[in-house]
C-alpha positions as CSV (number, residue, x, y, z in Angstrom):
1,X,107.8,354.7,-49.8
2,X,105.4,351.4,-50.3
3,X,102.7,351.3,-52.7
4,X,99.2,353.2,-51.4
5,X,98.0,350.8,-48.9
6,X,94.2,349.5,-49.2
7,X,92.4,348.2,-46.0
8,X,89.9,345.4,-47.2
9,X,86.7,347.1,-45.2
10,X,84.7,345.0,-47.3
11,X,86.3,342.0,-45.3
12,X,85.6,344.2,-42.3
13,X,82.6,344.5,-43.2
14,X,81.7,340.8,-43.8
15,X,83.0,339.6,-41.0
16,X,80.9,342.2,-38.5
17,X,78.0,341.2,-40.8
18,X,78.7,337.5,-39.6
19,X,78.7,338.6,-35.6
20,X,75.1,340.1,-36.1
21,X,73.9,337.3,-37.8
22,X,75.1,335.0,-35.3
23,X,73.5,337.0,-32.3
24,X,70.6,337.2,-34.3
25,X,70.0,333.0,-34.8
26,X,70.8,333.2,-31.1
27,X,68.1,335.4,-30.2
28,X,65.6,333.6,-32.4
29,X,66.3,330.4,-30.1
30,X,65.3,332.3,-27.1
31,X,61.8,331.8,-25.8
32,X,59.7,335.1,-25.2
33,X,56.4,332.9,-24.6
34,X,55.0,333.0,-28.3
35,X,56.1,330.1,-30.5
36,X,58.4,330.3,-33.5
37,X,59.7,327.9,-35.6
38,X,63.3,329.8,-35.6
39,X,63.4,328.6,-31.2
40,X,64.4,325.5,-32.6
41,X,67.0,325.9,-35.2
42,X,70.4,325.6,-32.9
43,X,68.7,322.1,-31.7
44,X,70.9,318.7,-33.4
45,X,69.8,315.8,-33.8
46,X,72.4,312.6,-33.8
47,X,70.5,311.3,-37.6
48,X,71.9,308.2,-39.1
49,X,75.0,308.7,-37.4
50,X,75.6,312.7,-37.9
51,X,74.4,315.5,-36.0
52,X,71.5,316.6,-38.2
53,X,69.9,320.4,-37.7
54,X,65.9,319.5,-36.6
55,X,64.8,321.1,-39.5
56,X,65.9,318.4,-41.4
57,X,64.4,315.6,-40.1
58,X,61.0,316.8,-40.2
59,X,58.2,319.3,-40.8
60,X,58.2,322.4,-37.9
61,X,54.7,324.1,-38.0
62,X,53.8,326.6,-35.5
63,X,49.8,326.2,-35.5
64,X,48.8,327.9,-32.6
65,X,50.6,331.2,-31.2
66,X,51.7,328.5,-27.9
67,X,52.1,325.4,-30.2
68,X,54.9,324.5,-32.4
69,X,55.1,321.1,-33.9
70,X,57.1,318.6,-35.6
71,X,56.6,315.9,-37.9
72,X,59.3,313.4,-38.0
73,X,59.6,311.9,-41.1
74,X,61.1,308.4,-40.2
75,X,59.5,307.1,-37.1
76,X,62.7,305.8,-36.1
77,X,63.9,309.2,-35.6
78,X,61.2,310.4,-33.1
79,X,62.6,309.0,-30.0
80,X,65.8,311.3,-30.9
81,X,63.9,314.2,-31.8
82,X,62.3,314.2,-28.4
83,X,65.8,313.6,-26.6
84,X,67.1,316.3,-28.4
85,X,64.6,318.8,-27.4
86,X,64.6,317.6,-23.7
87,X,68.5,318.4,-23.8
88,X,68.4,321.3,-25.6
89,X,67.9,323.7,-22.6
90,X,64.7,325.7,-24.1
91,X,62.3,324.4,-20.8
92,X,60.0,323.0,-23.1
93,X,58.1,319.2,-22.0
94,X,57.7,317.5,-25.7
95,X,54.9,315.9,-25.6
96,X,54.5,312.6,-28.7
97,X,51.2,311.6,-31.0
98,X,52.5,308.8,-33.3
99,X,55.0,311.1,-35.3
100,X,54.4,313.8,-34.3
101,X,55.9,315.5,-31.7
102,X,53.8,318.5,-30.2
103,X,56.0,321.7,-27.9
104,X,53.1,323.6,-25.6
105,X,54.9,326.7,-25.2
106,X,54.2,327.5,-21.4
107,X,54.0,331.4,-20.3
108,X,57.2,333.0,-18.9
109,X,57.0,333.9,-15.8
110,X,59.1,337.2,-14.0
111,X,61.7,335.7,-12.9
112,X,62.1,333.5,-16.0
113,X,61.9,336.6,-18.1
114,X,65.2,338.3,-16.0
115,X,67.1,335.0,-16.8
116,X,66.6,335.2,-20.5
117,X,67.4,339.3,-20.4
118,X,70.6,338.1,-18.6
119,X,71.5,335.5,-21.4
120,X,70.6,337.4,-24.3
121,X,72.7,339.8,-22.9
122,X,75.9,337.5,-22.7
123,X,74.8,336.9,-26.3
124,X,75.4,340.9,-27.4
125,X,78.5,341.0,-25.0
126,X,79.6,337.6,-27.3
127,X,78.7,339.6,-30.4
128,X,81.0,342.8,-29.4
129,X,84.2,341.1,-28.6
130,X,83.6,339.2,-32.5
131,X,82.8,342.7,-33.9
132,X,86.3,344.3,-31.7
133,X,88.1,341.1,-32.5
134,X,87.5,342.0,-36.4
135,X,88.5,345.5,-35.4
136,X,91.6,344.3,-33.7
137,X,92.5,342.6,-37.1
138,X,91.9,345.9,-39.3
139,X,94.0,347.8,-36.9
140,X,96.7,345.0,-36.8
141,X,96.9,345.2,-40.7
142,X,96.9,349.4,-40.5
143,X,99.7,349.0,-38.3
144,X,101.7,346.8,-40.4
145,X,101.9,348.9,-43.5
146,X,102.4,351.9,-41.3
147,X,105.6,350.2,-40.5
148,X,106.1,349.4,-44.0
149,X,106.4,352.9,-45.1
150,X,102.3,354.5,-44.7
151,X,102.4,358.1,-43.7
152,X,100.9,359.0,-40.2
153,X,98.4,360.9,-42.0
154,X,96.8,357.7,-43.6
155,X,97.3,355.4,-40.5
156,X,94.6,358.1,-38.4
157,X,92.7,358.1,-41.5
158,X,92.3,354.4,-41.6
159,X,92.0,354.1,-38.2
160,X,89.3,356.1,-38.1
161,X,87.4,354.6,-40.9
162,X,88.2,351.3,-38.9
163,X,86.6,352.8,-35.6
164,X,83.6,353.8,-37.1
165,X,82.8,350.8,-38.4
166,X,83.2,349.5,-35.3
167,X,81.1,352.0,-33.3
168,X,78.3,351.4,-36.3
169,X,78.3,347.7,-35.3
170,X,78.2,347.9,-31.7
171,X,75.3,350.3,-31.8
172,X,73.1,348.0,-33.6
173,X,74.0,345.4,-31.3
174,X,73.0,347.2,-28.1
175,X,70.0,348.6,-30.5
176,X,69.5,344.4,-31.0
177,X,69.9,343.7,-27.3
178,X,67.6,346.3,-26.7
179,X,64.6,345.0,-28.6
180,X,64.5,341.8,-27.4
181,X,65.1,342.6,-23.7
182,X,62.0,344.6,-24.6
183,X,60.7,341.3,-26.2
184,X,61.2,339.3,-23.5
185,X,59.4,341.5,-21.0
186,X,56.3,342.7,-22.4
187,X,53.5,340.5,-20.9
């Protein structure tokens, strides 16, 4: 017999933590039709020859619920700003005052709303198949020290502790997807 094999569900855990953050930052860059300063936090912006998060190339303020703003703090930067926000895919017309670059956020309308349901849910879908791949991985491992010597008894056990991880995750995703479809269609 081996010595009493350890699964790492800390790792597990981690790593399922990392899927639900990730589909979190990607639901914060969808619109819902009230401005947030978090919509533009996948947008890059090619700064001084890198690709440069738009956070840090200037100030984002969000003064009005439909108004989020950003001031550029090197001018020659704005023009690139702007580009990048055309190109990002969010819909939004950038609109420029000197340094500042003001984003009206215009209202969704139904058949925009569906669209964004639809893509948020390709986001969750994204976010299970990270959170089974990391359960493929803890099973892979289980599997291995059952063949070097772990008793049947311990493989189900670990398996199940595996599972229900799993099952723990993928319900707050769907519970995730949920409250954002619901997000994205309340008027």
């Amino acid at each position: 017999m081996s010595e009493e094999f350890e699964l790492d569900t800390d790792d597990l855990t981690r790593r399922m933590d990392g899927a639900m953050a990730n589909l979190k930052t990607e639901f914060a860059s969808l619109r819902t039709g009230r401005a947030s300063a978090s919509m533009l936090e996948p947008i890059m912006v090619d700064a001084y020859g890198s690709m440069t998060p738009i956070n840090q190339v200037g100030t984002v303020n969000v003064p009005e619920p439909r108004m989020v703003t950003i001031n550029v703090w090197d001018k020659g930067l704005v023009n690139k700003v702007e580009k990048a926000i055309r190109e990002s895919g969010l819909g939004i017309n950038p609109q420029m005052n000197g340094t500042i670059i003001m984003l009206p956020i215009p209202e969704l309308n139904e058949e925009r709303r569906r669209e964004l349901g639809k893509v948020a849910g390709q986001y969750a879908e994204s976010a299970r198949v990270s959170v089974r791949n990391v359960r493929r991985d803890g099973m892979d491992q289980i599997k291995k020290a059952k063949g070097d010597g772990m008793s049947e008894d311990d493989q189900k056990l670990w398996e199940g502790e595996v599972q229900e991880l799993t099952d723990s995750y993928i319900k707050k995703v769907d519970d995730a997807l949920e409250n954002k479809q619901a997000e994205i269609m309340q008027v």
